[in-house]
MARMIMI-395210 format. One record per atom (N, C-alpha, C): x, z, y. Coordinates in steps of 0.1 Angstrom, whole numbers, plus 5000, padded with zeros to 4 digits. Example, Ala and Ser with C-alpha at 12.3 -4.5 7.8 and 13.67 -1.06 7.14 Angstrom:
# MARMIMI-395210
513250784943;512350784955;513250784967;512850714978;513750714989;512950795000;
//
This chain:
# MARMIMI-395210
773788916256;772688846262;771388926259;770688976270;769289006271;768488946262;767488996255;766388946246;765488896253;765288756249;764188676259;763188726262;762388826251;761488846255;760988976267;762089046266;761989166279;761089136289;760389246293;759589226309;760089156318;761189246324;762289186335;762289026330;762988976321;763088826318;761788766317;760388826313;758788686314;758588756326;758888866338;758188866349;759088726359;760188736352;761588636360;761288486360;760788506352;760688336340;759388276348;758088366348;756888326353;756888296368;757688436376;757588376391;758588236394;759488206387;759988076383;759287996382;758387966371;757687876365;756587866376;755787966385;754787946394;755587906400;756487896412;757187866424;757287726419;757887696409;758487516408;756787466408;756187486400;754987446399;753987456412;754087546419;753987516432;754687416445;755487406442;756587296447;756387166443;756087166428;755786986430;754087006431;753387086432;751987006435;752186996451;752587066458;752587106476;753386956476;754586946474;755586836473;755086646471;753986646460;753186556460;752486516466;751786596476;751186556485;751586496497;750386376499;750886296510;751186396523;752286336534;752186386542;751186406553;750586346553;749486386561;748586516553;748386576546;747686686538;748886796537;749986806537;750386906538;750387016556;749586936560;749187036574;748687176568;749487276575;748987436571;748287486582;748287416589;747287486600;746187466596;745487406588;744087396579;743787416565;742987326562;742987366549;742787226540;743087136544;743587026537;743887016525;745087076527;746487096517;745887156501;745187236504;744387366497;742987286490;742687216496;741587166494;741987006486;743086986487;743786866476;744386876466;744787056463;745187056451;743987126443;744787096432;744087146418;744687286413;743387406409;743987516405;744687526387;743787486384;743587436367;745287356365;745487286378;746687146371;747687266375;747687396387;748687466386;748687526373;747587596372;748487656359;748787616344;748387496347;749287406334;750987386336;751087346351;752087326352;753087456351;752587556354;753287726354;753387736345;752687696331;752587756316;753587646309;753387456313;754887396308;755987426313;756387466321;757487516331;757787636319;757587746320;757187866310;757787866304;757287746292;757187746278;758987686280;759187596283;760287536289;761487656290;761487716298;762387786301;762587906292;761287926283;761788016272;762387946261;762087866258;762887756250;764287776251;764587736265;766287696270;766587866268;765787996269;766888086271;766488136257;765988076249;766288136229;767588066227;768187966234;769587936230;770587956240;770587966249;771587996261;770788136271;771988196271;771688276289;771188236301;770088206306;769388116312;769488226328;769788356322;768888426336;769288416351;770788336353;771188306363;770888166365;770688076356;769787976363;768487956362;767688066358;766088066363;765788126376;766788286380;767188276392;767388196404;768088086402;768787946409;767187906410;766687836402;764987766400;764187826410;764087966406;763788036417;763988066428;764988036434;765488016448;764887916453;765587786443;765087626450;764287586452;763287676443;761587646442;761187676451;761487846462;760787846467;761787756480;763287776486;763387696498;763287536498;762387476486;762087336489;760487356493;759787476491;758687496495;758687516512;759587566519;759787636530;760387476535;761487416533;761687266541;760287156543;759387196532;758287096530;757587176543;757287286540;756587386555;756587356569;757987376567;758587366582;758287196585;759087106578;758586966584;757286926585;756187006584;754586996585;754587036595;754587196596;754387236608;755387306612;756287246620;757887386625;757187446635;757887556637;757687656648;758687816645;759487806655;760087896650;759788036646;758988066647;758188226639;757988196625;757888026624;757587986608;759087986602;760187946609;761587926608;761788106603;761588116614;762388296612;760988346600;760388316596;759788406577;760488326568;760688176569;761288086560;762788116559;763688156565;764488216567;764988366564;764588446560;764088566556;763688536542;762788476540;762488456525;763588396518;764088306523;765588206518;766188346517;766988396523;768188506526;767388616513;766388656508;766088766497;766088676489;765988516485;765588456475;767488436467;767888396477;769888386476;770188466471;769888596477;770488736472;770288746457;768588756454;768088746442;769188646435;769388526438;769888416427;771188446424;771988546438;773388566435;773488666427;772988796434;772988886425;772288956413;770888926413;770088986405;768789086408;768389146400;767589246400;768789416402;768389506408;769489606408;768389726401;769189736388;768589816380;768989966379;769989976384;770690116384;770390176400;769390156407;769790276418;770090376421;770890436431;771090536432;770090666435;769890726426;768690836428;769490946429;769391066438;769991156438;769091266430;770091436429;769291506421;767991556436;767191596425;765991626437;766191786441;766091826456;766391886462;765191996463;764892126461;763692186458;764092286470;764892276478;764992386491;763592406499;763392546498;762392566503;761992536526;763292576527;763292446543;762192556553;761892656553;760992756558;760892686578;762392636579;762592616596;762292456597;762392456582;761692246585;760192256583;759892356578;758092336578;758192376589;758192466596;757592516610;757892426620;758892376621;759092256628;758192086627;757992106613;756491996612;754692026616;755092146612;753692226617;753692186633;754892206638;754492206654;754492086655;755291986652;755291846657;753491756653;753491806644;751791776642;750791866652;751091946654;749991986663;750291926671;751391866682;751591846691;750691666689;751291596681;750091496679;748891526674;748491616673;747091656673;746391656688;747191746695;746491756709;746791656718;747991546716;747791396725;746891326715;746491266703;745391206701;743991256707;744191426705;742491476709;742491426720;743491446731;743091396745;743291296747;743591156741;743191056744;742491026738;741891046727;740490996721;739191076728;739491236730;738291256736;738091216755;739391196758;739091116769;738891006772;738190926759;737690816761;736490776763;735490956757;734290936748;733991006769;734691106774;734591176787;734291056798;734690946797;735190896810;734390756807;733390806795;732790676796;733290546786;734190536783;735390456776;735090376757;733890496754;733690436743;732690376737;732490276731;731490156733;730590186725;729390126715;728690146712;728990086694;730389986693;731189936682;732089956686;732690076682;732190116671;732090286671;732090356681;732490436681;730690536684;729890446691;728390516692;727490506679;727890396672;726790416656;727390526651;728590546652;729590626643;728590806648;728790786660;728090926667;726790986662;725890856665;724290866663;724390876645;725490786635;725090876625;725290986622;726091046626;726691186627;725291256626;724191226641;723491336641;722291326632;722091176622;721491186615;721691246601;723191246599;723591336586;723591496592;723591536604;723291636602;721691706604;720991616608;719591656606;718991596593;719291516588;718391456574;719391436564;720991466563;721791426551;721991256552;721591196561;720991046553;722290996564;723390866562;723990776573;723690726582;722590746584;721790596591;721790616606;721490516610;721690446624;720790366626;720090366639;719390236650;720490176652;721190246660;722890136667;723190046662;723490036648;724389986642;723689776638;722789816633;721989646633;720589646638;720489716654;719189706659;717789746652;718089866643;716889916630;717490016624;716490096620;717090186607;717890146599;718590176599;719890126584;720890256580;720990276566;721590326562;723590276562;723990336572;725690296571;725890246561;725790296549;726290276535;726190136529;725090036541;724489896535;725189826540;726589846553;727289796562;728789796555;729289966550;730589976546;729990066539;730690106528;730590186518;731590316519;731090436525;731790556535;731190656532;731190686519;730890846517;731690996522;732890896528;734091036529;734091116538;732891026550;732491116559;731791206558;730891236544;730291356545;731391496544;732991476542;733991566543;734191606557;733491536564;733491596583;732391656585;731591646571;729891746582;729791846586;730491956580;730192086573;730992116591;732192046595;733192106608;732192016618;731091906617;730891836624;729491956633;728691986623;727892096623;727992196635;729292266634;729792366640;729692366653;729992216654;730092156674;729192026668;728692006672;727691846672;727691776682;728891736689;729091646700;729991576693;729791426702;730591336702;732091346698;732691406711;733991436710;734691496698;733591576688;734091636675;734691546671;734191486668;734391346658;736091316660;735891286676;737291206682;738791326677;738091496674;739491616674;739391586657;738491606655;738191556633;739191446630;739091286634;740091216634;741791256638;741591316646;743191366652;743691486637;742891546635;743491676627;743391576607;742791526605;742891416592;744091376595;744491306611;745591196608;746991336609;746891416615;747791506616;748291606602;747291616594;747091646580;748891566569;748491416573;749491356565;750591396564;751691496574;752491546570;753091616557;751591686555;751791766543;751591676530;751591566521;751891516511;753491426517;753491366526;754791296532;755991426534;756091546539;756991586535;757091676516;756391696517;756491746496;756891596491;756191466494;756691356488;758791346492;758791406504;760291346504;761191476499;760191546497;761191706490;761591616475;760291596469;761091496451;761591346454;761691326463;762691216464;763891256467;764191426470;765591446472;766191466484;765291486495;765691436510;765791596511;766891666523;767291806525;766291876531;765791926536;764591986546;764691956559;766091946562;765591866575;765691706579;765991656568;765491506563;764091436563;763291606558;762091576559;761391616573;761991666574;761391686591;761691516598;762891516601;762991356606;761791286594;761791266588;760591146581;759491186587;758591296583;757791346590;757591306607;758391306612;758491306632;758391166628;759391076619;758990906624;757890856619;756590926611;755290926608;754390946621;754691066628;754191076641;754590966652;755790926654;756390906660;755690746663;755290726650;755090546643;754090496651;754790366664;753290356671;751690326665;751790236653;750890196644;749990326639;750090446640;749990556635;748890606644;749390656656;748890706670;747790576676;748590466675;747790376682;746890296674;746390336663;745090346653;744090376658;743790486665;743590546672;742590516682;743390406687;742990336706;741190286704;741290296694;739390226693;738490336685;738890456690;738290566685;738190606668;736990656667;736990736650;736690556643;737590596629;737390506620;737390566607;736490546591;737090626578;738590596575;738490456582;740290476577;741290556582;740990666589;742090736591;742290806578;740890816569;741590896560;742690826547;742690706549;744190626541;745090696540;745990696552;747190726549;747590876545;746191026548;746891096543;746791116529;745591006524;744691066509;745990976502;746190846509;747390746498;748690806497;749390876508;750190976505;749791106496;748891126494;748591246486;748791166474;748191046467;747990966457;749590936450;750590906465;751890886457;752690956456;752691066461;753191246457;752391256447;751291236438;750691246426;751791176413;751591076419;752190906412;753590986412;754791046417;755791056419;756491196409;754891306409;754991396407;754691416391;753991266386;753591236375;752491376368;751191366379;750491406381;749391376375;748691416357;747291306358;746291286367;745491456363;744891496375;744391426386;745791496395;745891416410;745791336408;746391236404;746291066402;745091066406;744291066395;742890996395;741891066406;742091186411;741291196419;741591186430;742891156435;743291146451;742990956452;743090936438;742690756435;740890786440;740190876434;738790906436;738590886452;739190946457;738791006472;739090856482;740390846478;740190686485;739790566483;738890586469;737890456471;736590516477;736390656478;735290676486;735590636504;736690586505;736990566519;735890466524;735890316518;735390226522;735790136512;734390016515;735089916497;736489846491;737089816509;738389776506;739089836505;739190006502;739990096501;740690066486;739790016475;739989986463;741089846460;741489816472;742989666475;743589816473;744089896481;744789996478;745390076470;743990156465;744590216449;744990116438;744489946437;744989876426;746289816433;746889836442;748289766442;749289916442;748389996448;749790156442;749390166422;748290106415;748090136403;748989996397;748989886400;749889776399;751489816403;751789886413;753289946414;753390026402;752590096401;752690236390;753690146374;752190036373;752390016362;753489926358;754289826367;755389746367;756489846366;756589956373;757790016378;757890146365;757190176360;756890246351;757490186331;757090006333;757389936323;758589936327;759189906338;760389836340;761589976332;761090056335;761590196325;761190246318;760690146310;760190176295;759090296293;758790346303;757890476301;756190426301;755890396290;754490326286;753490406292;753590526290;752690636291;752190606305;753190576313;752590586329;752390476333;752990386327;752790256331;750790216327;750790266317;749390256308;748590296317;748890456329;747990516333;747790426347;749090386355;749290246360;748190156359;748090106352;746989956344;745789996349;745790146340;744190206342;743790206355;744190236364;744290276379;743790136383;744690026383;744489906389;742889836382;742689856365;741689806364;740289856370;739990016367;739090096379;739090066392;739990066401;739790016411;738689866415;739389796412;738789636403;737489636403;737189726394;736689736390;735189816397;735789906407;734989946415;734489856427;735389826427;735189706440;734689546440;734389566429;733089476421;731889506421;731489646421;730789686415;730389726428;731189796443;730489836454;730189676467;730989566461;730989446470;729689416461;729489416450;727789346444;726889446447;727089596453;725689646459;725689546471;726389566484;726789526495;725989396496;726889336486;726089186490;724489126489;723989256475;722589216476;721689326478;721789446482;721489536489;721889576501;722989586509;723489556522;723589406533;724389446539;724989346549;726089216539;726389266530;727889196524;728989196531;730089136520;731389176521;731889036537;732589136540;732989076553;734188986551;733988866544;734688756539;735388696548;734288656562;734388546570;736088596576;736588706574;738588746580;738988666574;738888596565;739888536557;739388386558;738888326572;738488176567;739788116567;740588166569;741388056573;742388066557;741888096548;741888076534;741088026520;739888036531;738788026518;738087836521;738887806512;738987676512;737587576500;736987646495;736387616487;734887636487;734687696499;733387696504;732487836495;733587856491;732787986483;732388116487;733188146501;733088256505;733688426499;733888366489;734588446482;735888536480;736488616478;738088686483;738388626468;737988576459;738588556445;739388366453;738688326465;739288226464;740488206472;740788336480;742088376485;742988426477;742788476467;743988456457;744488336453;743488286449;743588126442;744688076455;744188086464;744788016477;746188036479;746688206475;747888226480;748388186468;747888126458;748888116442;748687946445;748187896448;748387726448;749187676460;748887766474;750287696478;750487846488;751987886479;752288006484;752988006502;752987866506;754387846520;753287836531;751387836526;750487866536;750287976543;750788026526;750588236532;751688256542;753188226536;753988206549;753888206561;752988106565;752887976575;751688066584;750888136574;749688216584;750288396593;751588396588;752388546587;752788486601;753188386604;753988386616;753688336627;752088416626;751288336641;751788406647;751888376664;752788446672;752388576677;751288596674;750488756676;750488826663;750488776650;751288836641;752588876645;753688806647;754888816647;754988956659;754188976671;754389096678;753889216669;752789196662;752489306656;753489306646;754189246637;755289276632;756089336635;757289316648;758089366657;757489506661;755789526662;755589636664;755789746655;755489706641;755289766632;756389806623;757789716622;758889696612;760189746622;759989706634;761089756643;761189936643;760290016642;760190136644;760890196633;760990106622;761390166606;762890086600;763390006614;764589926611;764489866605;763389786595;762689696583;763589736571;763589906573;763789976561;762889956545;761589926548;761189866536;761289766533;762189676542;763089516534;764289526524;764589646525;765889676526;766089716506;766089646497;766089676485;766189616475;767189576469;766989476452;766489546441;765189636445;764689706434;763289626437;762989476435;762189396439;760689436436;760589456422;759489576422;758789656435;759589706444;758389776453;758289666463;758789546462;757889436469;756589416467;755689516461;754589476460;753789636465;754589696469;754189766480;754189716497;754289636496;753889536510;752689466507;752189436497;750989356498;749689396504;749489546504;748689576515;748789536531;750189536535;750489506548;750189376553;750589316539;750889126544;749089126540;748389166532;747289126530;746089176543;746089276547;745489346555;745589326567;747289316575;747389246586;748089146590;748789046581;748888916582;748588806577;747988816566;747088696564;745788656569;745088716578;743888736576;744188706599;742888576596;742688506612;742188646615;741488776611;740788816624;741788906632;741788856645;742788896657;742789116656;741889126652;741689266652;742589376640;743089276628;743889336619;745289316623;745489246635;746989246635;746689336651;746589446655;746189436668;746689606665;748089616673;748089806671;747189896676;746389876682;745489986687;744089936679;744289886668;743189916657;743289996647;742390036637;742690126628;742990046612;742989896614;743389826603;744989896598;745689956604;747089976598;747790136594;746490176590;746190326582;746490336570;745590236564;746590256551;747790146545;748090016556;749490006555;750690076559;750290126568;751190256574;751590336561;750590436549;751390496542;752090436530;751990266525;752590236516;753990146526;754090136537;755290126541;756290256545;755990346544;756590486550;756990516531;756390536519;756390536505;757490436507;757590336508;758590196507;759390276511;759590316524;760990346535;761190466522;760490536523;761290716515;761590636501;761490556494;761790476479;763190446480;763290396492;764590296498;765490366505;765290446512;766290556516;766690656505;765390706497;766290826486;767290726478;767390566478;768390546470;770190546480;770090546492;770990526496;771690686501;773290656497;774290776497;774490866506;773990786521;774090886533;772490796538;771390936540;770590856548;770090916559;771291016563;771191046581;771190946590;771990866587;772190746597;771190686604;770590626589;769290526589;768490616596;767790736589;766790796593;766490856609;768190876614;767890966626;768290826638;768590706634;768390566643;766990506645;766190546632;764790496629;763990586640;764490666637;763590816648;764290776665;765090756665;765390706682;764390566684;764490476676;764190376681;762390346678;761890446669;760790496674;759690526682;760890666686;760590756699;760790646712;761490556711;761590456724;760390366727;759790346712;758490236714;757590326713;757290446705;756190526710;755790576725;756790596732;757090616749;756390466751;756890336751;756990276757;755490186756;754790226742;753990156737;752390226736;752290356732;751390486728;751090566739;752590626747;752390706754;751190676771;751390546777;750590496788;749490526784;748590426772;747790466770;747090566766;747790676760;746990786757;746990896768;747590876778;747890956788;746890946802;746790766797;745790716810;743890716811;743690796798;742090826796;742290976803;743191096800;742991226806;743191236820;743691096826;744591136839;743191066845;742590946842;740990896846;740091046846;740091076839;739291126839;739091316852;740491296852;741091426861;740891386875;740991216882;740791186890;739091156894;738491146886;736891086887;735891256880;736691356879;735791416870;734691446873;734091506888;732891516892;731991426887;732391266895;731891186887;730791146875;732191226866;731291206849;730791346849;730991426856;730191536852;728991556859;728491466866;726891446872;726391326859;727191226857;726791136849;725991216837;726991286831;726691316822;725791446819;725691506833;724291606835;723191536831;723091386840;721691336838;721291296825;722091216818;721691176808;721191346798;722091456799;721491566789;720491586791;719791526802;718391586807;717191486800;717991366793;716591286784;716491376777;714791396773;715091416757;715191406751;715591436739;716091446725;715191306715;714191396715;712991286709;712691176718;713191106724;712590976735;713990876726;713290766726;713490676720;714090576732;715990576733;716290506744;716690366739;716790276751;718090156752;719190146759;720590136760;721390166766;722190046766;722890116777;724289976781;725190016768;726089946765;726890016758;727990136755;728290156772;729490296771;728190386774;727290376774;726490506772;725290536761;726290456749;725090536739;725890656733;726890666735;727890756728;727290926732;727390936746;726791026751;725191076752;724790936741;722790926742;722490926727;723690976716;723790906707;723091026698;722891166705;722191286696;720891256692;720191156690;718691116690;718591026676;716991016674;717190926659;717090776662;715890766677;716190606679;716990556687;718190496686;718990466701;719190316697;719290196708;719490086708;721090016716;721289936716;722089906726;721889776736;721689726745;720889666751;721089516751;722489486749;722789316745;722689336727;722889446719;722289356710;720989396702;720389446706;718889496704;717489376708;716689336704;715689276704;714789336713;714189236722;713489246731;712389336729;711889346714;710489436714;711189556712;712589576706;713189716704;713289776717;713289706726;713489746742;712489816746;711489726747;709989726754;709089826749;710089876732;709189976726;709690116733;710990126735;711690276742;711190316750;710990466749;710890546761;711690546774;712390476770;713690526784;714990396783;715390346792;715990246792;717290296804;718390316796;719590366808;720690276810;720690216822;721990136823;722890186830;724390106829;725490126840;724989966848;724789986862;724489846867;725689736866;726589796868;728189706864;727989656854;727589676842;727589596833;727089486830;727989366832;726989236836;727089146822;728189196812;728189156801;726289136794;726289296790;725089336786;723689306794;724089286806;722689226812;722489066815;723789006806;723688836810;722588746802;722088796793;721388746784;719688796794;719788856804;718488886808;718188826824;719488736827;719688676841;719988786849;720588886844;721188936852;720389066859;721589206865;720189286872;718589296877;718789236887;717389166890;716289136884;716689046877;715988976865;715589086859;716289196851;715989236840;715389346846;715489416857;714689496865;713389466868;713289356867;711589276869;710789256856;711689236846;711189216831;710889366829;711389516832;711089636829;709689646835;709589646849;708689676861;707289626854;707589486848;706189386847;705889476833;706589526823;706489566813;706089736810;705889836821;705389956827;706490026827;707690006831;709190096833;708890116853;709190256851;709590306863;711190356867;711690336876;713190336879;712890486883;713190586875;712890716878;714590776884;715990776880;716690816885;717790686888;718790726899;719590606901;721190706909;722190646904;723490646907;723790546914;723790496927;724290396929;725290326923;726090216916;727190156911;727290216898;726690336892;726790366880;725890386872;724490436877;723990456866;722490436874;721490366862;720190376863;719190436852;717990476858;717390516841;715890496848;715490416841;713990386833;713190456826;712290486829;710890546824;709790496818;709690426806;708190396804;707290486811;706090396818;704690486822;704390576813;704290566801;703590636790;704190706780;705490746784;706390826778;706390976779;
//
């Protein structure tokens, strides 16, 4: 018999003791309050009575296993705990997307109770073949998604395609760090503001030095492509010490490219998060390579990403440190700890500039958790520990569940696939980032929310494959059925900005004569797809969300007349052509159906 007190046995004992204890507070409540489509439920229990109940439960079960072998029925506890949580769920609110996670959960909770924890995996020896014809073959396959990202990202910025959110503050700061060092933007909240008071993004100053070189827009869009095309190189060295042959890693590598989530990051132009997934793969080729060093500074680099970059490095410093105890090796586990408390710890420290020197932390993703009126991300924890079958229940909205099938189908839900339960907590970025959270934009593949879920599910998949005895199979079925949804999913769209643009090009290339002809120093307001191309200047506005005196103050006012969105707040063409006229604006040039531009008299 195992000694009670072992890790494995109080990590076993406690998610036990939390599950039952969540079970009868969820369970006691009237039926009318277990509704999960709100927040009811959440708002009737008590956090304080859970963890009393977690700690008598606890105490209890250590008790029973200082005289008996308990661990196959704390196991059992654990099962029932959680599928009496999942019957209570479903009879609240059924829906089969809730059925099919509740089901899924049941089916790993069984396994768990039948079989165990699987402590012996199969690791093979690690494979140090140098693979001279599998690098050159990743080299090319990366360039090759290098030059379809460039051309569909810079054929978005060509054709008119990219908006002013997020892709024109991003521009106009550009040209303010390269004339004054400084982030700042008009764009971004109608005023001077330094970026930094919005998101916390120092990593862009790692694009100035190439941004310099070329100072157009479109840099930006080939800079994003060549970062996300970068990731190859820690993803294949990461699957060289996990043992994979050289052309093993070529296949991993291609289903990285391959990964619609990856490419179609992408679809809403430059974001810092592209740098996630190659800096968090650099971080776990560190972690793997038992690297100090690297550790801590590839951990450095991606909290310079942005503030929630720091959920990141403390759940790879939280893997570190479980997976590291779980094999007795203190040393790393310790460096583990350290990792997760800095992070924490920074992300304390950059969400309390934010909140009273910035804009603040952008809470409001998560209402459909924050039950306590606090506003707070400490009360979304609280939330998923008092009633865990909500977090469930919010995973299987039906636009989640596509972006799931988007995301897990490409990888054959090879990072499900493991009784080494431990790297279940390399999903918590995924489930935290894009399925818990109401805002429609983190579950949405053509956002850039799934950059850096993307590299701790791809880490999962290479964890879970180096343990299995043949993983040709898996890997070169993963890569077909990929390559089927990246065609089917990636390829339209990124194909249909250069082909616009091939058909209309005269078009944008008078467009875009006139506007190079404002100048530099004139202080514009613009529709939205045209500040990107107006965006080399220090004042630029955008016209629906700029204040009336920010308007009236500009030199130069340029619209697309189509745009009826941005002119509805002014009654419309007309209307807002008469508010210029009365205000001393002259209609000095005009595109019929495309473009107009305004002149202050006194400009």
């Amino acid at each position: 018999m195992e000694k009670a007190g072992t890790l494995a046995n109080i990590l076993r004992r406690g998610i036990a003791s939390w599950l039952t204890a969540a079970a009868i507070l969820y369970g006691s409540l009237s039926p009318s309050l277990r509704n999960l489509a709100g927040l009811e439920s959440l708002q009737a229990m008590s956090f304080p009575l859970l963890a009393l109940l977690t700690l008598a439960c606890f105490l209890l079960l250590t008790l029973a296993a200082a005289r008996w072998d308990f661990r196959r029925w704390e196991r059992r506890l654990l099962a029932a705990a959680g599928g009496i949580l999942c019957i209570l769920g479903l009879a609240a609110n059924f829906s089969w997307g809730f059925l099919g996670f509740c089901l899924a959960a049941a089916i790993v909770l069984l396994i768990y109770a039948r079989f165990g924890w699987n402590q012996s995996a199969f690791v093979p020896e690690t494979l140090r073949l140098a693979g001279k014809g599998s690098i050159l073959a990743c080299c090319v396959l990366a360039l090759v998604f290098f030059l379809l990202v460039s051309l569909w990202t810079v054929g978005r910025v060509q054709t008119f395609s990219s908006p002013s959110y997020d892709f024109g503050i991003f521009s106009q700061m550009f040209y303010h760090l390269r004339t004054t060092l400084l982030p700042n933007t008009t764009l971004e909240r109608d005023g001077l503001l330094s970026h930094l008071a919005v998101h916390m993004s120092p990593i862009y100053y790692l694009l100035l030095p190439f941004y310099c070189l070329a100072p157009y827009p479109e840099t930006l869009q080939v800079l994003q492509a060549a970062v996300l095309a970068s990731a190859v190189v820690p993803l294949w060295l990461l699957c060289r010490e996990l043992g994979f042959t050289p052309w093993l890693r070529t296949a991993f590598c291609a289903l990285l490219l391959l990964y619609p989530a990856y490419a179609g990051g992408t679809g809403y132009d430059i974001h810092e998060n592209a740098f996630l997934t190659p800096l968090l793969l650099w971080l776990f080729l560190a972690m793997v390579r038992r690297k100090l060093f690297c550790t801590f500074l590839f951990a450095l680099l991606t909290l310079l990403i942005k503030e929630d970059a720091a959920m990141y490095v403390a759940v790879a410093g939280l893997y570190l440190a479980l997976s590291r105890a779980l094999k007795k090796d203190w040393h790393w586990s310790g460096v583990g700890a350290l990792l997760f408390i800095l992070s924490l710890g920074y992300f304390l420290l950059v969400t309390g500039f934010l909140s009273r020197y910035g804009d603040g932390v952008m809470t409001y993703r998560y209402q459909n958790f924050l039950y306590d009126g606090s506003g707070s991300l400490a009360a979304l924890v609280k939330a998923v520990l008092l009633c865990p079958i909500k977090a469930v229940y919010e995973c299987a909205d039906s636009e989640k569940l596509l972006y799931l099938v988007q995301t897990m189908l490409p990888l054959l839900f090879l990072p499900l696939l493991t009784r080494r339960y431990e790297r279940y907590l390399l999903l918590i970025p995924y489930i935290l980032m894009n399925l818990l959270s109401d805002y429609p934009y983190q579950h949405d593949l053509y956002f850039q929310y799934g950059f850096g879920s993307t590299a701790f599910l791809f880490f999962l998949t290479a964890l879970n494959v180096a343990d299995f005895r043949k993983k040709h199979g898996a890997l070169l079925l993963a890569l077909v059925v990929s390559a089927g949804c990246f065609a089917g999913w990636i390829l339209p769209k990124a194909l249909y900005y250069p082909r616009l643009y091939r058909q209309n090009a005269s078009s944008y290339a008078q467009i875009r004569q006139v506007l190079h002809q404002i100048p530099e120093e004139a202080a514009v307001t613009a529709t939205t797809f045209y500040t990107a191309p107006l965006s080399q200047r220090a004042v630029l506005y955008d016209l629906r969300y700029c204040s009336q005196a920010h308007l009236l103050e500009s030199d130069c006012v340029v619209l697309n007349p189509t745009a009826e969105q941005d002119l509805s707040a002014y009654g419309g063409l007309e209307a807002f052509t008469a508010l210029l006229e009365e205000n001393g604006f002259t209609l000095t040039f005009q595109l019929p159906g495309r473009l107009l531009i305004f002149f202050a008299d006194s400009a």
